[in-house]
C-alpha positions in Angstrom: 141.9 23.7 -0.9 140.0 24.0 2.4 137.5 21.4 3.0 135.2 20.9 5.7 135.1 17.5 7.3 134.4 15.8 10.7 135.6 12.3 12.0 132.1 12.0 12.6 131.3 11.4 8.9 132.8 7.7 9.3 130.1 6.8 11.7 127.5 4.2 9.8 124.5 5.9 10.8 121.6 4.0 8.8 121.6 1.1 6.2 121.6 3.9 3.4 124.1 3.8 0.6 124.8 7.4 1.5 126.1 6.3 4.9 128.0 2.8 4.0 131.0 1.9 5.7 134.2 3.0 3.6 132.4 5.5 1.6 134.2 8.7 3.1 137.3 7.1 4.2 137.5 6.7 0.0 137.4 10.3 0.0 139.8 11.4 2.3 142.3 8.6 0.9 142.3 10.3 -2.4 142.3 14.4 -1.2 143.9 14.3 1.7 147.4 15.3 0.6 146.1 17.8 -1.5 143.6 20.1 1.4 143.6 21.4 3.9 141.3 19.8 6.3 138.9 22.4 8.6 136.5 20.7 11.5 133.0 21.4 10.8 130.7 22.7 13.8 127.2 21.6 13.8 124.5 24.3 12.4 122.7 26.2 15.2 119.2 25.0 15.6 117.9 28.2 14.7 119.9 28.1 11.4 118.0 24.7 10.6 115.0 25.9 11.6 115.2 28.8 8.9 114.8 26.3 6.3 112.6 23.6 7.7 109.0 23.1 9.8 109.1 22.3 13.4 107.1 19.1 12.9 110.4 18.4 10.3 112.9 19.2 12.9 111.5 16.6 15.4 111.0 13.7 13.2 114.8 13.8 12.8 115.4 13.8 16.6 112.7 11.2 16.7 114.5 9.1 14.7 117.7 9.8 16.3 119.7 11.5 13.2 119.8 15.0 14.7 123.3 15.3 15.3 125.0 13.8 12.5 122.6 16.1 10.2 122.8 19.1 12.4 126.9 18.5 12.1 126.5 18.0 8.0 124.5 21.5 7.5 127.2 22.9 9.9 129.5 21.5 8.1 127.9 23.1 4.7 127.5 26.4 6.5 131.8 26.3 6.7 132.3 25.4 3.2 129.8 28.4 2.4 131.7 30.9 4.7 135.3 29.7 3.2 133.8 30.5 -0.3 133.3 33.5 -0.2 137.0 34.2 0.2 138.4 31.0 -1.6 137.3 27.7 -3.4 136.1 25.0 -0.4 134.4 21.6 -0.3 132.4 20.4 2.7 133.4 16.7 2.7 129.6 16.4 4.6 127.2 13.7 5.2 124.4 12.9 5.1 123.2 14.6 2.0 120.8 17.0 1.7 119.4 18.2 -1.6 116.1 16.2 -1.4 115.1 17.6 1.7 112.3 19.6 1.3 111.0 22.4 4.2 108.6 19.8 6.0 110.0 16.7 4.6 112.7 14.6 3.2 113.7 11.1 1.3 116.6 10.0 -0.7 119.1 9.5 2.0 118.7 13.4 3.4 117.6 14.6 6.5 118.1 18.4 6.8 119.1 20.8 3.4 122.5 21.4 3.7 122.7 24.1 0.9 119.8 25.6 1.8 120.9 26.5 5.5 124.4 27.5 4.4 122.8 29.8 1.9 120.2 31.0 4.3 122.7 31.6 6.8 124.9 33.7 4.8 121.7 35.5 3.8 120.2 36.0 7.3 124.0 37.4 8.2 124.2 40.1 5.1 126.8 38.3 3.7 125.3 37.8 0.3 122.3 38.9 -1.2 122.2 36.5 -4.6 123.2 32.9 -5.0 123.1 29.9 -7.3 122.9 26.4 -6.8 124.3 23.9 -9.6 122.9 21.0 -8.6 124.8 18.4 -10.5 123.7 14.9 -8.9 122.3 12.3 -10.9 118.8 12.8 -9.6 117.2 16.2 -9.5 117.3 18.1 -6.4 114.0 18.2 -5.2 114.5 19.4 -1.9 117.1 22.5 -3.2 114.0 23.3 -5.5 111.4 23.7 -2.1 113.9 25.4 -0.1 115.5 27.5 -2.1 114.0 28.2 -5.9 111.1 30.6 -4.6 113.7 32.7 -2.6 114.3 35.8 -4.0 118.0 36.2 -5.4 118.3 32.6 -5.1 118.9 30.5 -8.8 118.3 26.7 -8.7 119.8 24.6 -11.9 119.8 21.0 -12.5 121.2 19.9 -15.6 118.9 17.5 -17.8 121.2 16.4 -20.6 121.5 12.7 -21.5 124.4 12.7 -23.1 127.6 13.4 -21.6 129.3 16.2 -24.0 125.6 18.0 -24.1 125.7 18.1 -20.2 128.7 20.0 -20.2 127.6 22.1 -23.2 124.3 22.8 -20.8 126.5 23.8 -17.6 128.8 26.1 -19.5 126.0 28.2 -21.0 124.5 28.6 -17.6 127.2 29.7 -16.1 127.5 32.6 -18.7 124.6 33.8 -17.6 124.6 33.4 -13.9 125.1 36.5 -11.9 125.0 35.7 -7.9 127.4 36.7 -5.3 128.2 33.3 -4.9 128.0 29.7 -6.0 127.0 26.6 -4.3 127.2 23.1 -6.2 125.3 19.9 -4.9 128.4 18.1 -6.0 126.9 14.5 -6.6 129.2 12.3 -8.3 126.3 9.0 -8.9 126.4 10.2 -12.8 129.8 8.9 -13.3 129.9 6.2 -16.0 131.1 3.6 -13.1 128.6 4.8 -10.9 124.7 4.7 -10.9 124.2 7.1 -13.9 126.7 5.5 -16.5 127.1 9.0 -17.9 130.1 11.0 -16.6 134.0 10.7 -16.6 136.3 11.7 -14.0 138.0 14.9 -15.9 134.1 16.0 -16.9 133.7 16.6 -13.4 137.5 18.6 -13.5 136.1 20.8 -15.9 132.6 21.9 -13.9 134.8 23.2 -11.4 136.9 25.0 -13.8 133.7 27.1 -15.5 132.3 27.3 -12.0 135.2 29.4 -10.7 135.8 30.9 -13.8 131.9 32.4 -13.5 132.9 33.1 -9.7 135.6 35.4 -10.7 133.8 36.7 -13.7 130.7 37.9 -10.6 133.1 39.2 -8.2 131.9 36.1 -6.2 133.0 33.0 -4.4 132.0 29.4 -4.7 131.7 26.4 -2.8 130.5 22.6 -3.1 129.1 20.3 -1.0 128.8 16.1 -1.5 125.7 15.3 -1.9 124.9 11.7 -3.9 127.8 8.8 -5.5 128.1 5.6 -4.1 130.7 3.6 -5.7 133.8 3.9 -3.3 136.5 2.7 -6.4 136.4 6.5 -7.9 134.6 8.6 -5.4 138.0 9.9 -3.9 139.2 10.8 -7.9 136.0 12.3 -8.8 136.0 15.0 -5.4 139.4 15.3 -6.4 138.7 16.4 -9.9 135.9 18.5 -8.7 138.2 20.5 -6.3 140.9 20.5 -8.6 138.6 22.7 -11.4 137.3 25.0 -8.8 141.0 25.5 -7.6 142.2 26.9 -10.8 143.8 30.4 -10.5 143.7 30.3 -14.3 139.9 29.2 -14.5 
C-alpha cells in the first residue's frame, strides 16, 4: 500500500503526546516493508483556507506550527488523491479531527480530512464522501468542518463495548453511499492504549468492511492517523488497519 509520509513527521514539535519523540519512527518500523512510501507536499494555503478562518490560519503561524501542519493536510490531501484509485494511508502529523473552522484543541492545528476532502471537492473529483471517524474521542472538529457540507457524511462510533463497536461500523457501512471514504484512523481505543477497548485484528477488520463498502460504491478510500499514543503497538495497529483496507477480497 501507498502511504504518504515526510521525514518531517520525526520532528518533536510541541510537548504534545501527539508529537513525542519515537512515536512515528514506531510506525514506520512496523509498515515499512510492507508500503510503499510517497513524500507528502504541504497543502496550498488556499486549500487551508477553504476550511478554516483567517484569524485561525494566523494563530498557527503565530505560534510557529504552520509548516509542519500545512505539510500534514498536504500530506492528507495525497492519501485522498491515491484513494481514489487505490487503498492509501497518510502516515501524517499533527492530527486534525478536532480542528474546528476558527479554532482547534486536542493536539490539532489545521483539519486534515477536511482539506483533503474539500480539495477533491473544489477539483470535481468527487461530489459525496464519508468520514469514519474511529478515534477514541469524537471528532469534533470533522463535525464543524465537514457535517453541514452537503454530500459530506460524518460518523463516530459510540459503542462501549468492543464487539458492539464493530457491529455499529458494519451496519454503517451498508448504508453509506459516497464516492469515497476517508477514516480518522485513531488507534487510542486499543485495549493497551488510552481507551482499553480495541484489539489489534478489530482494527484489521474496519479496513476490511471499509473497502468492501468502497467497492460495493464504485469508490475509493483512504485513512489518515489521527489520535494513539502508546508506541509498543502503534506500528501493529496501522499495520492491521492498512492490511483490511488492502484486501482484494474485502
Amino acid at each position: 500500500m501507498k502511504v504518504v509520509f515526510h521525514e518531517a513527521f520525526y520532528d518533536v514539535y510541541t510537548s504534545d503526546p501527539a508529537a513525542a519523540a519515537g512515536r512515528m519512527e514506531a510506525v514506520v518500523g512496523v509498515v515499512e516493508p510492507h508500503a510503499t512510501f510517497i513524500d507528502a507536499k504541504p497543502a496550498a494555503e488556499e486549500a487551508i483556507a477553504a476550511v478554516h478562518s483567517d484569524d485561525h490560519i494566523a494563530s498557527v503561524r503565530r505560534r510557529g506550527l504552520y509548516d509542519i501542519s500545512a505539510l500534514a493536510a498536504g500530506g492528507a490531501v495525497g492519501a485522498a488523491e491515491i484513494g481514489l484509485e487505490e487503498p492509501a494511508f497518510g502516515l501524517i502529523r499533527p492530527p486534525g479531527h478536532h480542528a474546528s473552522a476558527k479554532s482547534s484543541w486536542g493536539f490539532c492545528y489545521f483539519n486534515n480530512m477536511a482539506v483533503a476532502l474539500t480539495s477533491l471537492r473544489r477539483a470535481g473529483q468527487i461530489r459525496t464522501a464519508y468520514v469514519l471517524d474511529i478515534d477514541l474521542h469524537y471528532g469534533d472538529g470533522n463535525v464543524d468542518t465537514l457535517a453541514r457540507r452537503e454530500g459530506v457524511t460524518v460518523y463516530n462510533p459510540g459503542a462501549y463495548e468492543r464487539n458492539a463497536y464493530l457491529a455499529e461500523v458494519a451496519r454503517e457501512m451498508e448504508t453509506c453511499e459516497a464516492d469515497i471514504i476517508g477514516v480518522s484512523a485513531g488507534f487510542d481505543n486499543h485495549r493497551a492504549d488510552w481507551g482499553g477497548l480495541m484489539a489489534t485484528e478489530d482494527y484489521r477488520e474496519i479496513g476490511r468492511v471499509v473497502r468492501r463498502t468502497a467497492r460495493r460504491n464504485g469508490g475509493g478510500c483512504f485513512a489518515i492517523l489521527e489520535g494513539g499514543y502508546n508506541h509498543n503497538v502503534l506500528g501493529e495497529n496501522v499495520l492491521a488497519l492498512m492490511r483490511g483496507l488492502a484486501e482484494e477480497g474485502s
